[in-house]
N, C-alpha and C positions, 0 to 999 in steps of 0.2 A: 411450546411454541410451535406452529404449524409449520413445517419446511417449507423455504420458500423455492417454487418451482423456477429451476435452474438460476438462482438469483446466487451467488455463493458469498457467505463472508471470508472475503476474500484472503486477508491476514490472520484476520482472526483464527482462522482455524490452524494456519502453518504456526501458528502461536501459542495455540492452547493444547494440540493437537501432539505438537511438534513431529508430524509427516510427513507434512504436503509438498510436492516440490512443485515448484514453477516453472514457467515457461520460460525461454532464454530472453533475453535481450533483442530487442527489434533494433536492426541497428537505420538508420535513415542516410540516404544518399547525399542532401545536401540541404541541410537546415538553414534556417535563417537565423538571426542573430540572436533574439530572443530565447528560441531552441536551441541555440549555442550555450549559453549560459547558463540553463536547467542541466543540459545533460554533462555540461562542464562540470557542474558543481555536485549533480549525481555522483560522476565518477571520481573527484574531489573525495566524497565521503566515505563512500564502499570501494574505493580504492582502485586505481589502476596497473597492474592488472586488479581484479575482481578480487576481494578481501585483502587487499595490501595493509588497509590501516585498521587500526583498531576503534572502538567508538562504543558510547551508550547510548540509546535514545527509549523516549516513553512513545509507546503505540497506544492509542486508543481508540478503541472500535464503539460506536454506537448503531443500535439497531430501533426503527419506528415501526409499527405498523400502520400508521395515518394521527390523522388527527383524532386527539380524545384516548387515545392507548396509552399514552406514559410511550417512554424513551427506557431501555437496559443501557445500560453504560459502562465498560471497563478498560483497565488501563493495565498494560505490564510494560515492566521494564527489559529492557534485551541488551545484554553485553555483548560484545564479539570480542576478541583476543585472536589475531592471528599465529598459526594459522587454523586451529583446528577446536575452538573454544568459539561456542553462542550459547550462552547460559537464556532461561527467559525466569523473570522472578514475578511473583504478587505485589505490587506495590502497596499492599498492607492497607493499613497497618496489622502487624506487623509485617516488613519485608520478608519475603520466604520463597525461595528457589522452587520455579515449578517443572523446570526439567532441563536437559539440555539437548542439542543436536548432536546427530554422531557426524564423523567428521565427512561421510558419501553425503548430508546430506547437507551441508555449511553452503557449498559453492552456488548449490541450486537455489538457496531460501536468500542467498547476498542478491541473485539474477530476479530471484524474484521482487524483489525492494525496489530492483534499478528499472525490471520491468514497466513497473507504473508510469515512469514518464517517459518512457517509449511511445513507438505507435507513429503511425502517419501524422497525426493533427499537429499543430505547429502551437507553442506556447505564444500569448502574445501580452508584453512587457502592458500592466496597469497599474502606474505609479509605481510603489517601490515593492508587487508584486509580479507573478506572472500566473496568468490563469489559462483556460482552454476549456472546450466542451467538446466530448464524443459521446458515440451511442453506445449503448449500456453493450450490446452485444461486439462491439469491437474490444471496448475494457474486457471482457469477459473472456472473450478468447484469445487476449494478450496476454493474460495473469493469471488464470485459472490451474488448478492444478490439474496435472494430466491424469485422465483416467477416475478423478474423482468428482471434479462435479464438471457434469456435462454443459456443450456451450448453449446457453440459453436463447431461447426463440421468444422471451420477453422484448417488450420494447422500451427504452426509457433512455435517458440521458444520466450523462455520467459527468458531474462540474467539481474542477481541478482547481486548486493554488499552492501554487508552489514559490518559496521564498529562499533566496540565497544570497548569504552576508558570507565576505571576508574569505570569498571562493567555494565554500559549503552551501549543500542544501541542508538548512538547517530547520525548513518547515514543509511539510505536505501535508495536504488536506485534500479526500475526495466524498464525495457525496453521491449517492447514485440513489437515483431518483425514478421509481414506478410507480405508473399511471398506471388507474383502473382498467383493464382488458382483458380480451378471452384469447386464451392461446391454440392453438392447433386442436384439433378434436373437439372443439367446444369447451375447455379445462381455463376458467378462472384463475387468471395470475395474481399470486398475494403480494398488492403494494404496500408501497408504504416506501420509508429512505433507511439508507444503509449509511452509515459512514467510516471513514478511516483517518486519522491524524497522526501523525509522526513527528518525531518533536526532537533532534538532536541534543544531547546533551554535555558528551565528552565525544572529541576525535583524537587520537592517537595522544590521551596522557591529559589534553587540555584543554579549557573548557571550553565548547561551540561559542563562536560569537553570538551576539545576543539577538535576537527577532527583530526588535522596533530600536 
């Protein structure tokens, strides 16, 4: 598959990888209500302080090149156990452990989870979701891991939902979306949509409240 210029899968890699560390938490001056309750229930999840609780959830990352490609599509599963245990596994079949974090790099990969709904942009409550839209290069350089994938000079949008029952975020969903263009030097940016899903399963022993 052709790299995409500076477009990074963003999870995916701290996940299959297991290297990457993220950027800290954006922290916001004075949110509104809606942003209250995303980053309430962020912190709800990954705990306050940062890894207090325990939890499982299933990530899934899907990569497009346009239309007419097919879609790649996978899913792992990721434990934490405080304080010093993030297992990530294959969700199979069979389930089988693909590696774990060492404990320098647990703190930065929770920051990085919490980082995605960070950022200036303000969620705003649609029915019994909350969504928002930024540009691909603000995501990019809120989440990106340092030092490995550089912040891209792509253009594109970047569309959020984010859902939280019973005080947890127990869904997020991002899609980042590139339009056909030429980037700096005259150099062809490879579109097409990137996504990420997270999907709460267990927090501290018990099982996430349910989505719908």
């Amino acid at each position: 598959m052709p790299r995409r210029n500076g477009i990074p899968l963003t999870l995916l890699a701290v996940l299959t990888a297991l290297t990457a560390v993220f950027a800290a938490v954006a922290v916001m001056a004075a949110p509104d209500g809606a942003t209250l309750v995303v980053q309430n229930g962020t912190a709800e999840t990954f705990g306050s302080p940062l890894g207090a609780n325990s939890f499982s959830m299933d990530l899934t990352s899907q990569i497009s090149a346009g239309p007419g490609t097919g879609t790649l599509s996978q899913t792992r599963l990721i434990k934490f156990v405080p304080p010093s245990h993030l297992a990530v596994y294959r969700t199979g079949p069979p389930v089988s452990l693909l590696g774990t974090l060492g404990s320098s790099a647990i703190q930065p990969a929770l920051a990085g989870y919490a980082a995605i709904v960070a950022g200036p942009s303000h969620w705003v409550r649609q029915g019994s979701q909350f969504v928002r839209t930024e540009t691909l290069q603000a995501f990019v350089a809120r989440v990106r891991p340092p030092s490995r994938v550089p912040v891209t000079t792509a253009h594109g949008k970047v569309f959020e939902i984010a859902i939280v029952r019973g005080g947890y975020l127990v869904y997020l969903k991002i899609s980042l979306v590139v339009p056909n263009q030429t980037l700096a030097g005259g150099t062809p940016a490879v579109t097409g949509m990137e996504g990420t899903t997270i999907r709460l399963l267990q927090i501290n022993g018990r099982t996430a409240p349910a989505i719908s």
